[in-house]
C-alpha positions as CSV (number, residue, x, y, z in Angstrom):
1,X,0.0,0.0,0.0
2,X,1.4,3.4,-1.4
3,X,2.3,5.1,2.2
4,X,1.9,9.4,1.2
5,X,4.1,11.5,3.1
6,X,2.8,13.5,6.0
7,X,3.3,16.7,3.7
8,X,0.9,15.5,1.4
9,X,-1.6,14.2,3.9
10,X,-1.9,17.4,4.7
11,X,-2.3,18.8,1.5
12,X,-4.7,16.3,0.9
13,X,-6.8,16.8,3.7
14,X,-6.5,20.5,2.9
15,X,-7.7,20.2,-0.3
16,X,-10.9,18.1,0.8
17,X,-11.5,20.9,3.3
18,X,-11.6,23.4,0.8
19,X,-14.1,21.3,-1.3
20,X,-16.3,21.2,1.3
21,X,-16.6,24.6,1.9
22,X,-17.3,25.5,-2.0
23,X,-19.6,23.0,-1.9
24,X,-21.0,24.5,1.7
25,X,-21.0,28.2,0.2
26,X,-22.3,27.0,-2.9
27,X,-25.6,25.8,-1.1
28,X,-25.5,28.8,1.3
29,X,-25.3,30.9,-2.0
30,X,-28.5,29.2,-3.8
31,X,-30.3,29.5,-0.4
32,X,-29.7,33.2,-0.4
33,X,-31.0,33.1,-4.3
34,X,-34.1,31.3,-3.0
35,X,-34.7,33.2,-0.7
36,X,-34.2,36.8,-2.5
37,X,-36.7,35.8,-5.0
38,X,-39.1,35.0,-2.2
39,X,-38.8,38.3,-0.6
40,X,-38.8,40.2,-4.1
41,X,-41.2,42.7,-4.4
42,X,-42.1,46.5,-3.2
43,X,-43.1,47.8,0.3
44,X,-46.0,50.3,0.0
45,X,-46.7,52.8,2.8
46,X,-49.8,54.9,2.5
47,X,-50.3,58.0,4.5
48,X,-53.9,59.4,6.0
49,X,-55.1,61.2,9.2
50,X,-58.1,60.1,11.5
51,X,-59.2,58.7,14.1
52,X,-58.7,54.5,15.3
53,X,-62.0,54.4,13.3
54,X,-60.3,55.3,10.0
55,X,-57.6,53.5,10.5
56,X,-59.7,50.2,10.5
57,X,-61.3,52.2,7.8
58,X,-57.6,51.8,6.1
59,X,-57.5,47.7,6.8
60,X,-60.8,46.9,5.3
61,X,-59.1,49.0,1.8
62,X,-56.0,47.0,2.4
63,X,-57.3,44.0,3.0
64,X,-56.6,41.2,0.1
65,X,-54.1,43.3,-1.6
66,X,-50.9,41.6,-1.5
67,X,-52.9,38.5,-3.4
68,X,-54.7,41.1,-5.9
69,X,-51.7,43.0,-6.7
70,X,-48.4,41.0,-8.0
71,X,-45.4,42.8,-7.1
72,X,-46.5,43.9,-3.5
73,X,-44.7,42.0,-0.7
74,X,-45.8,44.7,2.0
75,X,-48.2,47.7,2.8
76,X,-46.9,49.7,5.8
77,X,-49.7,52.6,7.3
78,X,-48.6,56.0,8.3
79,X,-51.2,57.6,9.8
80,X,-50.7,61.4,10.9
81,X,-52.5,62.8,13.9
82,X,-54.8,65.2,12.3
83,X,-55.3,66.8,8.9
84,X,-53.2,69.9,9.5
85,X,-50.7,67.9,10.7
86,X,-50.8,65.8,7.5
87,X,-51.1,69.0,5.2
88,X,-47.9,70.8,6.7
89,X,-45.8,67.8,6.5
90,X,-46.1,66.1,3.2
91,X,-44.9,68.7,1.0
92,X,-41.5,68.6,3.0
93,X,-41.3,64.9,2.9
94,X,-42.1,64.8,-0.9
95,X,-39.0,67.1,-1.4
96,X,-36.8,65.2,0.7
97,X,-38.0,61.6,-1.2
98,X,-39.8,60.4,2.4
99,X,-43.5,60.9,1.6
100,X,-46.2,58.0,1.5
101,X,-46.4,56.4,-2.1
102,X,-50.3,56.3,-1.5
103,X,-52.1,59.1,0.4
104,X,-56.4,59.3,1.3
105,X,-57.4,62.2,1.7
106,X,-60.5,64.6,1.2
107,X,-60.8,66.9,-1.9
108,X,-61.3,69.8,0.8
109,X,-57.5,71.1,0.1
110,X,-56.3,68.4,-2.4
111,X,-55.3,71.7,-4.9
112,X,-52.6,72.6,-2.7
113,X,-51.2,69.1,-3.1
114,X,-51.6,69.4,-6.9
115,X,-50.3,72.8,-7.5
116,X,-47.0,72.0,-5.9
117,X,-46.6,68.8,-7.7
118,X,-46.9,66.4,-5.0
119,X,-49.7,64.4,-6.5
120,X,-49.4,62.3,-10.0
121,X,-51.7,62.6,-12.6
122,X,-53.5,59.1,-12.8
123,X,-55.0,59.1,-16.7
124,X,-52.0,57.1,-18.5
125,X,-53.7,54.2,-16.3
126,X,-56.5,53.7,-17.8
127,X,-58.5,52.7,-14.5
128,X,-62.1,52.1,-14.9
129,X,-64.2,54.7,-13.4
130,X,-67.4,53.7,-14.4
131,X,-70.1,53.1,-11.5
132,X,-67.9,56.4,-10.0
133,X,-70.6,59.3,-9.4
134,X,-69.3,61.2,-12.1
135,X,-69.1,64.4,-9.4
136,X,-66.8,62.5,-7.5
137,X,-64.8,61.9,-10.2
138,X,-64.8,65.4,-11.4
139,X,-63.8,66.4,-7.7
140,X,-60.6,64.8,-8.3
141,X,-59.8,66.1,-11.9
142,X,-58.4,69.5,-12.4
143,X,-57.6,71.3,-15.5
144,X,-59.0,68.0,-17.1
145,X,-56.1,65.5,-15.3
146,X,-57.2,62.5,-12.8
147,X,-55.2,62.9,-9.5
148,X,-57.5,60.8,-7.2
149,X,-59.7,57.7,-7.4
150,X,-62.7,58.3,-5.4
151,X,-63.7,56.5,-2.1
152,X,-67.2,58.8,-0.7
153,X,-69.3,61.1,-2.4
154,X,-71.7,63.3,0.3
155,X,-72.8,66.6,-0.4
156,X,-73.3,69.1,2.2
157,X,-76.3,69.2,4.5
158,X,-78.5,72.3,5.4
159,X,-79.7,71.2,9.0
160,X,-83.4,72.7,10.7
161,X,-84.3,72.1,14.3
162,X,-87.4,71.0,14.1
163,X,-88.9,71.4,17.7
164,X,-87.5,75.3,17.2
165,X,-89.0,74.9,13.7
166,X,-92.3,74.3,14.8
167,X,-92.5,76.3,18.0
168,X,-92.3,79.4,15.8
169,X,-95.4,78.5,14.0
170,X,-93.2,77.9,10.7
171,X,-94.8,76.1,7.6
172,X,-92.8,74.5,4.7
173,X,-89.0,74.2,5.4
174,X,-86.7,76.8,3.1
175,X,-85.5,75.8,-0.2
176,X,-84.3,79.8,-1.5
177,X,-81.9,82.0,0.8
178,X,-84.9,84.1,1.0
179,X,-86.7,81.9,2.6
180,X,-83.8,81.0,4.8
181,X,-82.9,84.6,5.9
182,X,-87.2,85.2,6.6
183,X,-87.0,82.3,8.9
184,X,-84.2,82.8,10.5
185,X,-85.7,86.4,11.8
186,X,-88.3,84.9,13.2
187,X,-86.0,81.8,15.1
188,X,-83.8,84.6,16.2
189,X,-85.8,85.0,20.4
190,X,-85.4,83.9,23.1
191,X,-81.7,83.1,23.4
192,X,-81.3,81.4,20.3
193,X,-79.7,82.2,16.9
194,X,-81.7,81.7,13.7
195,X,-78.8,80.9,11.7
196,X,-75.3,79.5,12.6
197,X,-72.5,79.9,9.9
198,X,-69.0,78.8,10.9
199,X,-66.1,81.3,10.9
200,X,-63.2,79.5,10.9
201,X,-62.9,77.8,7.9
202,X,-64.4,77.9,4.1
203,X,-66.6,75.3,4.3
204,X,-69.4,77.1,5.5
205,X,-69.4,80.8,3.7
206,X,-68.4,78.0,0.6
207,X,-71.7,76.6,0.5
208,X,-73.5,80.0,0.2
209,X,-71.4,81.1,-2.4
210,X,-72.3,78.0,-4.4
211,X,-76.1,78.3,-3.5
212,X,-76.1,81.6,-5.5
213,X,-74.6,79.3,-8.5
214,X,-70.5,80.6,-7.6
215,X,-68.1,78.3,-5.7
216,X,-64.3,78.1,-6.4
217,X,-62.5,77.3,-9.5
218,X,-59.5,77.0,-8.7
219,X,-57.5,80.9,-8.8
220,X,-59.9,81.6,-11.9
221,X,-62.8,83.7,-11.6
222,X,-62.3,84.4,-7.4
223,X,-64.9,87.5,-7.8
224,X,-67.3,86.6,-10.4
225,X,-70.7,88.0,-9.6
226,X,-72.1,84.8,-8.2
227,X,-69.6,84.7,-5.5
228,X,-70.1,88.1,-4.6
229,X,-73.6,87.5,-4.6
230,X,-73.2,84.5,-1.7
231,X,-71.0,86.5,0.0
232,X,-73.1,89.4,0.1
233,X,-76.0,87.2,1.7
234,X,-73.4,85.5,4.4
235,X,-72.7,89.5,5.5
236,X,-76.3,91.1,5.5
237,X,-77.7,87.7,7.8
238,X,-74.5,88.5,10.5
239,X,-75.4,92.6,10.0
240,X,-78.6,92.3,10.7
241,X,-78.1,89.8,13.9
242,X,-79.7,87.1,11.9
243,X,-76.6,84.7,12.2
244,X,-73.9,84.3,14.5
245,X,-70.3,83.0,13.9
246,X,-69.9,79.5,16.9
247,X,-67.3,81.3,19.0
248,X,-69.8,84.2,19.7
249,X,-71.3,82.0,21.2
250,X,-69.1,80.5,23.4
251,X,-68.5,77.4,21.6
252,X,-65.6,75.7,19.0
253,X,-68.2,75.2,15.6
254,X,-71.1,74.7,14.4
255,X,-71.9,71.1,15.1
256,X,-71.6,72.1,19.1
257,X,-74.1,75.0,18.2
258,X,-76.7,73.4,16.9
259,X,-76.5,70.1,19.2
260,X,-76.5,72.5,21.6
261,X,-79.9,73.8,20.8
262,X,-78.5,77.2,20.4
263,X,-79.1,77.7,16.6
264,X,-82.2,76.2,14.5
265,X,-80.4,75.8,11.2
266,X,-77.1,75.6,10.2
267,X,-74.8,74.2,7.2
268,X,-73.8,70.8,8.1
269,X,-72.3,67.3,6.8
270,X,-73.0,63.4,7.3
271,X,-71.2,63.4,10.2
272,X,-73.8,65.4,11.6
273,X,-75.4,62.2,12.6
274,X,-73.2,60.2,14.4
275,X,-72.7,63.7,16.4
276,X,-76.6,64.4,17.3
277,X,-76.6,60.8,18.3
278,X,-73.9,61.1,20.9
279,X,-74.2,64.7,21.5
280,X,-78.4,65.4,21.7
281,X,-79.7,62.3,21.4
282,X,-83.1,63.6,22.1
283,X,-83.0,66.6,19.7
284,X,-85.4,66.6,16.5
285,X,-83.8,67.6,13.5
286,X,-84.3,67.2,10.3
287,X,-82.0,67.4,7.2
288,X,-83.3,69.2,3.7
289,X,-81.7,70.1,0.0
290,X,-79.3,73.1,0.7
291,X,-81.4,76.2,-0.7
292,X,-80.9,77.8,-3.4
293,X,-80.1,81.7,-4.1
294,X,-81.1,83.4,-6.9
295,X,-83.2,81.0,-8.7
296,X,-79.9,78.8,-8.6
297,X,-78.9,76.1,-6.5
298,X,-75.7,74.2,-5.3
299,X,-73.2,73.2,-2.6
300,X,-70.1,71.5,-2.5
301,X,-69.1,67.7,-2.6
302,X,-67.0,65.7,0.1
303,X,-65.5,62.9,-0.9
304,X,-62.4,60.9,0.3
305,X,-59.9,59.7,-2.5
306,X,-57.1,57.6,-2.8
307,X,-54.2,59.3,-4.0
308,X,-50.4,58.4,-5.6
309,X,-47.6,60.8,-4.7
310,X,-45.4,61.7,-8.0
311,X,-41.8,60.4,-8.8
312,X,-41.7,58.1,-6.4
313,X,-39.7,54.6,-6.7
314,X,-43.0,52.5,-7.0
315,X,-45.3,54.8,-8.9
316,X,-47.2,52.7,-10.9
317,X,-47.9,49.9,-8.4
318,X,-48.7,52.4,-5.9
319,X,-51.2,53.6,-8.4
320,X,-52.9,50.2,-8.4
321,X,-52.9,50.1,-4.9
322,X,-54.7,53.6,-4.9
323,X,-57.6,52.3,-7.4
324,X,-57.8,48.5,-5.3
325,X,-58.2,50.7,-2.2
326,X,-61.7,52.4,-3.8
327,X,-63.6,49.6,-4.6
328,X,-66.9,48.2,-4.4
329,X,-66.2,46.3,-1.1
330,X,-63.7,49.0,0.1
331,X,-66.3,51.5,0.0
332,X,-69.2,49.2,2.0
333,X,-66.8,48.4,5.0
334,X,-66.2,52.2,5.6
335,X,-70.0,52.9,5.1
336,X,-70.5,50.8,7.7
337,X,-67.7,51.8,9.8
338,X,-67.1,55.3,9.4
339,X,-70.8,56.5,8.2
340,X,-69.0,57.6,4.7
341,X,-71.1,57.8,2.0
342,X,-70.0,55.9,-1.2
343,X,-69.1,57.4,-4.7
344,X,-70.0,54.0,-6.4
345,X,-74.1,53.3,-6.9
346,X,-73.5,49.9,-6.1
347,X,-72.2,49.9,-2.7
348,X,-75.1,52.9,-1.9
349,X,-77.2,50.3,-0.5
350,X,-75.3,49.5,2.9
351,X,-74.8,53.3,3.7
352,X,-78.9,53.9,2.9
353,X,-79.7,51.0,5.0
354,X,-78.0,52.3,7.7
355,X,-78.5,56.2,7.3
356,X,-82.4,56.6,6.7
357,X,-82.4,60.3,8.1
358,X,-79.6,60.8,5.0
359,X,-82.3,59.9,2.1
360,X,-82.6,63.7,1.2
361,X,-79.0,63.4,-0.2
362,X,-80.5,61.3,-3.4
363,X,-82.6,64.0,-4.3
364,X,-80.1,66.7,-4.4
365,X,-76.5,65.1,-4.6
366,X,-75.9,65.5,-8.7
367,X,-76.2,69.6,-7.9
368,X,-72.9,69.2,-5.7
369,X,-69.7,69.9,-6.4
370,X,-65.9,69.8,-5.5
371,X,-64.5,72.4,-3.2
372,X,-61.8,73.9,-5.5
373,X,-59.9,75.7,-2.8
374,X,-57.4,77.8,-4.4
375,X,-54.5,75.9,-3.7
376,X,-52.3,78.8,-1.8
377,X,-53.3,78.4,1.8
378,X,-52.6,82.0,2.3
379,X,-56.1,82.4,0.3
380,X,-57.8,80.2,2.7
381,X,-56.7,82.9,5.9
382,X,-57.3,86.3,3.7
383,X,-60.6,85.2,2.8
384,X,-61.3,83.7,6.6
385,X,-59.5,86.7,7.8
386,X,-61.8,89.4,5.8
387,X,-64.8,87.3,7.3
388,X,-64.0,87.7,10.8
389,X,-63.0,91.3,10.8
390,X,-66.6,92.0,9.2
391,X,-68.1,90.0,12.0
392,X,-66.2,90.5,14.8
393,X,-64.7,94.2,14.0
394,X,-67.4,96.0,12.3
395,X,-65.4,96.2,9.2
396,X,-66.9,97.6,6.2
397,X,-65.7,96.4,2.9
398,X,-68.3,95.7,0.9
399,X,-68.5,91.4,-0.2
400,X,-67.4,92.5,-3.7
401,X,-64.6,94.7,-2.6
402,X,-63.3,91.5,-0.2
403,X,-63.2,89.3,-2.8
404,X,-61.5,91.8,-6.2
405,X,-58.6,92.3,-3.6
406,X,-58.0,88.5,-3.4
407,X,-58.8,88.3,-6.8
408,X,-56.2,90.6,-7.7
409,X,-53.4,88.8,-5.5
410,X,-54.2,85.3,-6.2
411,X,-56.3,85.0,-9.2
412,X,-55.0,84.0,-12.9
């Protein structure tokens, strides 16, 4: 038997060792190749603000979508704590590369969003809108572009107490700003305020202005005559005592006002309900078509949409994750869990079911349309600004005058 020196032992055993751990990081290498094409895919984050209602709201959209959509190995949630919060912060992380690929949101200040390039424009994908309200849709286009798929469609509410309504010795509820101002000198006794119009924000004086057949488009036509018209109607109800702004009276906004018994009607919204149910349980109100001024009618659409932030690194499957998140069965869950009102007629049955004192919306809802906020927030604090100085300061520019000025610095 051929005896091999000890050298070559060694070199033989060497040898075998080294082999083996070829062979060893060759299996550890086709283990790492399994498993990379396991984990292959994109994580998608989506942004939104609410309450721990929403974000189940959020779940019920998600839910399913890692099977429906190839390419998604993850969906992470980033939920900010209000809607300010969420407004001020995005545009930062969009520049720095950090934002959410998919945002819901309302169309209350989506413009903002849109005019600084933070949203992408949705058309090239060819999504299927049909069974969409078509107002809903439209309250996510501007300038003709798609920026949003659409989740809710509910107009805004005009809301009568009906006990105050009837102690009066009223007839036939309003359906002109006549009507509304006539009534609302006659509810005006006894401690309470005939008509309560919010302040603080657009949404309220908004829905006037669109009554008289104005509204906003965009930075075009800020002081066309309609507006001026609304405007005009908002100043001669708080001039003549008629109307009063929520923190004359002590309180935060309107909902607080009126469950508070201490208007009869006010502009409202759907969530209006869950709020008289918690709030005054045992108040009768009732809910009617927003009048009209003018011989025109009108008021403005909410509506929550799914949204895909621009130039990010998963664009297009974020967009897909946008459109999954606004369907049919999407839409049902957060009718039932959030009160929403759905954009698509066939999930309109579970929110009817459940929302009988909300049937007046049918009759009314196609007149509605999206806010249009000019997009520079600065407008949003003139105009609210100009408001509370002619309330609360007895200043005397006229509604036209109010409205040429802003006109003038943020029109087009």
């Amino acid at each position: 038997m051929l005896t091999l020196p000890i050298n070559l032992k060694e070199a033989h055993l060497m040898a075998t060792k080294k082999i083996v751990s070829l062979f060893l990081a060759l299996l550890m290498a086709l283990g790492l190749c399994v498993t990379a094409g396991a984990e292959e895919g994109a994580t998608i984050t989506v942004g939104f603000w609410g309450s721990s209602g929403e974000d189940k709201a959020i779940d019920a959209a998600l839910e399913g979508v890692l099977e429906a959509i190839p390419g998604v190995k993850e969906v992470k949630k980033v939920q900010y704590p209000s809607a300010n919060d969420f407004y001020e912060k995005l545009p930062g992380q969009f520049v720095a590369g950090t934002a959410p690929d998919v945002v819901v949101a309302t169309n209350e200040r989506h413009l903002q969003l849109i005019d600084n390039g933070v949203l992408a424009p949705l058309d090239s994908y060819g999504f299927d809108l049909t069974g969409y309200a078509e107002n809903a849709v439209q309250a996510w286009n501007y300038e003709g572009v798609q920026y949003g798929i659409p989740m809710t469609a509910a107009p805004a509410l005009f809301a009568i107490n009906v006990d105050l309504w009837n102690a009066a010795g009223l007839g036939d509820y309003p359906t002109t700003m006549e009507e509304v101002y006539e009534a609302a000198k006659t509810l005006t006794k006894d401690g309470v305020v005939g008509l309560c119009i919010h302040d603080g924000s657009l949404f309220a004086t908004t829905q006037y202005l669109n009554a008289f057949g104005g509204g906003w488009n965009g930075t075009h036509d800020i002081d066309r005559q309609e507006n001026i018209d609304g405007l005009d109607f908002v100043f001669k109800m708080f001039d003549e005592g008629v109307a009063a702004a929520p923190r004359t009276l002590g309180l935060g906004w309107d909902g607080e006002v009126f469950a508070a018994g201490k208007a009869a009607m006010t502009t409202a919204g759907t969530w209006y309900v869950n709020l008289m149910r918690e709030s005054a349980p045992d108040t009768n109100y009732v809910f009617i078509p927003f009048p009209g001024g003018n011989g025109k009618t009108g008021c403005t659409l909410h509506s929550y949409g799914a949204a895909v932030i621009a130039d990010g690194e998963n664009e297009d499957l974020a967009a897909q994750v946008a459109y999954y998140m606004a369907r049919q069965e999407s839409q049902e869950k957060r009718a039932e869990l959030m009160g929403d009102r759905p954009c698509m007629e066939a999930a309109l049955p579970v929110f009817q079911a459940a929302n009988p004192a909300l049937a007046v919306i049918d009759e009314y809802i196609a007149e509605a349309k999206g806010f249009n906020y000019p997009g520079d927030q600065a407008f949003t604090t003139d105009l609210v600004n100009a408001l509370q100085a002619h309330i609360h300061a007895g200043d005397t520019t006229s509604a036209a005058d109010v409205l040429k000025t802003l006109a003038a610095t943020y029109g087009k």
